[in-house]
N, C-alpha and C positions, 0 to 999 in steps of 0.2 A: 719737554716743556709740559705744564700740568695744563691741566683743558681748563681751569679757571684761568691760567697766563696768556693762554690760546683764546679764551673769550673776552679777557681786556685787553688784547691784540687786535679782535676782528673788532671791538667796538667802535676804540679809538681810531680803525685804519676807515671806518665806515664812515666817521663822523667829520672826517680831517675829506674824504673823496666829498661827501652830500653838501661839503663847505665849497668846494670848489665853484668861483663864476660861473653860473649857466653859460656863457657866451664863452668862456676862456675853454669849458666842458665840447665844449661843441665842435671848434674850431683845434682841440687838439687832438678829438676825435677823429675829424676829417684827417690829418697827417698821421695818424697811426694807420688808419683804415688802407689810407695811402698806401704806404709801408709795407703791410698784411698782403693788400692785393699785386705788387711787385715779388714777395716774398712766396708765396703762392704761385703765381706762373698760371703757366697753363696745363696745370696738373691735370694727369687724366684718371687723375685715384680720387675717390673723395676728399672731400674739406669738411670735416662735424665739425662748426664752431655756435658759439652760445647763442642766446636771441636774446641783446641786452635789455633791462627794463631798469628804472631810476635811475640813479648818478652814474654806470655802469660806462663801459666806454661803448658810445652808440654803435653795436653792429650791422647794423639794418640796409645801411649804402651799401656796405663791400658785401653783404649778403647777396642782396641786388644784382650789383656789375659779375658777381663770380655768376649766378644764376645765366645772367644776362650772355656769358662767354662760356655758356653751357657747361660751367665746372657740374659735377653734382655733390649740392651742396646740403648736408645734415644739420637737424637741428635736434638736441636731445630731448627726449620724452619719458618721463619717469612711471614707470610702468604698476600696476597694483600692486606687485609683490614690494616694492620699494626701491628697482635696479634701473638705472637709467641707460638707455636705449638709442641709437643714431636713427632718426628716422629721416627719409630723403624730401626737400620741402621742393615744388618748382616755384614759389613763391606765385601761385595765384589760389594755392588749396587754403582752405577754413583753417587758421590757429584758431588751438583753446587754452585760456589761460586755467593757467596747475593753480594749485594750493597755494603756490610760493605769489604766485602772481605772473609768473612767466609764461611767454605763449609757448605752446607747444602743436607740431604738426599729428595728425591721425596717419595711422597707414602702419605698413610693418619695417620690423628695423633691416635696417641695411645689410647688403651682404656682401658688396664687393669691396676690395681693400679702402681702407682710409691712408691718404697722406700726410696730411695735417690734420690736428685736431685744435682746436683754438680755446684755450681754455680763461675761465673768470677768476680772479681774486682780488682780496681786500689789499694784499700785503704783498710785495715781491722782493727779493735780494738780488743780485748783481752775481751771484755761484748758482742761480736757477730754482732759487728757494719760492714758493709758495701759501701762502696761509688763502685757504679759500673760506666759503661760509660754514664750514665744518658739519656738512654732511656728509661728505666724503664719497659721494656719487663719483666726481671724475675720478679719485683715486682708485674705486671700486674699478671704478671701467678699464683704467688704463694698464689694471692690473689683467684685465682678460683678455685684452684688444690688443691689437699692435697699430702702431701709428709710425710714418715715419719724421715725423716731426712734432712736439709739442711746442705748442706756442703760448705764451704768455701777453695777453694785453692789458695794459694799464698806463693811466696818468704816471708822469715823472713823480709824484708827490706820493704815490703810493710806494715808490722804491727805496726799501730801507736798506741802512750797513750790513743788516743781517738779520731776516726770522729765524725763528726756532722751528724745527720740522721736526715730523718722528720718525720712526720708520716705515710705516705704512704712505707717508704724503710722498707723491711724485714730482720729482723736480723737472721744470720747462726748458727743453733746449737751449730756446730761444725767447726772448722778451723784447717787446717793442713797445717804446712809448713814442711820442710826439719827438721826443728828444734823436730819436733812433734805434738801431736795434743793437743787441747786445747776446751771441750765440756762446752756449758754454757747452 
């Protein structure tokens, strides 16, 4: 797909999520999060999942309870060269928000295995397909890292027939929305 069909892909999948009922946003959030932290467990490998900010699917509960049930839990941190990094939060240390507007924890990046990584996009398929904000930070990573699990979370309404991916984009094991989860 040409990065002009890939940016009037992430516009309209942006503009169709920022549409969604705050209250319908919120309330589907809690049943995904749901979901995430049953799917999760009681891993004893890390969890790096996103730190949502705007119409995004609110991660900040299940951040919380995994915290809380002593998973250790990463949040990414984009580093000056431009590589994005798992760094470990206990959720009482200082965020600072990045560029983007997203917070981000201080400290150094992680070193023991990740299990899950929980990743964001605009767009997702039902084959594991992902269109994110096409920076390609998670795909960089996933490309260096090993996880054993990719996760995908999003609204039911983000889930299309089919994005277009390239070679470089990573496809998510797994996806769960509010509706349930769906492993490929």
């Amino acid at each position: 797909m040409s990065a002009e069909g890939k940016e009037g892909l992430r516009a309209a999948a942006r503009v169709l999520r920022d549409g969604l009922d705050a209250g319908k946003r919120e309330k589907a959030s809690r049943a995904i999060c749901s979901l995430l932290e049953q799917t999760v467990g009681n891993t004893e490998k890390g969890v790096f999942i996103y730190a949502s900010f705007g119409s995004e699917t609110d991660t900040w509960s299940a951040i919380a309870r995994m915290i809380e049930r002593g998973i250790d839990v990463c949040l990414p941190r984009i580093t000056e060269q431009g590589r994005m990094e798992a760094v470990q939060w206990d959720g009482s240390s200082v965020l600072v928000k990045n560029s983007f507007g997203i917070y981000e924890p201080a400290g150094d990046g992680y070193r023991k295995p990740i299990g899950h990584i929980v990743v964001p996009g605009l767009a997702f398929d039902r084959q594991g397909g992902r269109i994110g904000y096409g920076g390609g930070y998670y795909d960089r990573w996933l490309a260096e890292h090993a996880a054993e699990r990719v996760i995908g979370i999003a609204f039911e309404a983000q889930v299309a027939e089919r994005v277009c991916t390239d070679a470089g984009d990573f496809p998510v094991d797994m996806l769960i929305t509010e509706c349930g989860l769906s492993v490929f």
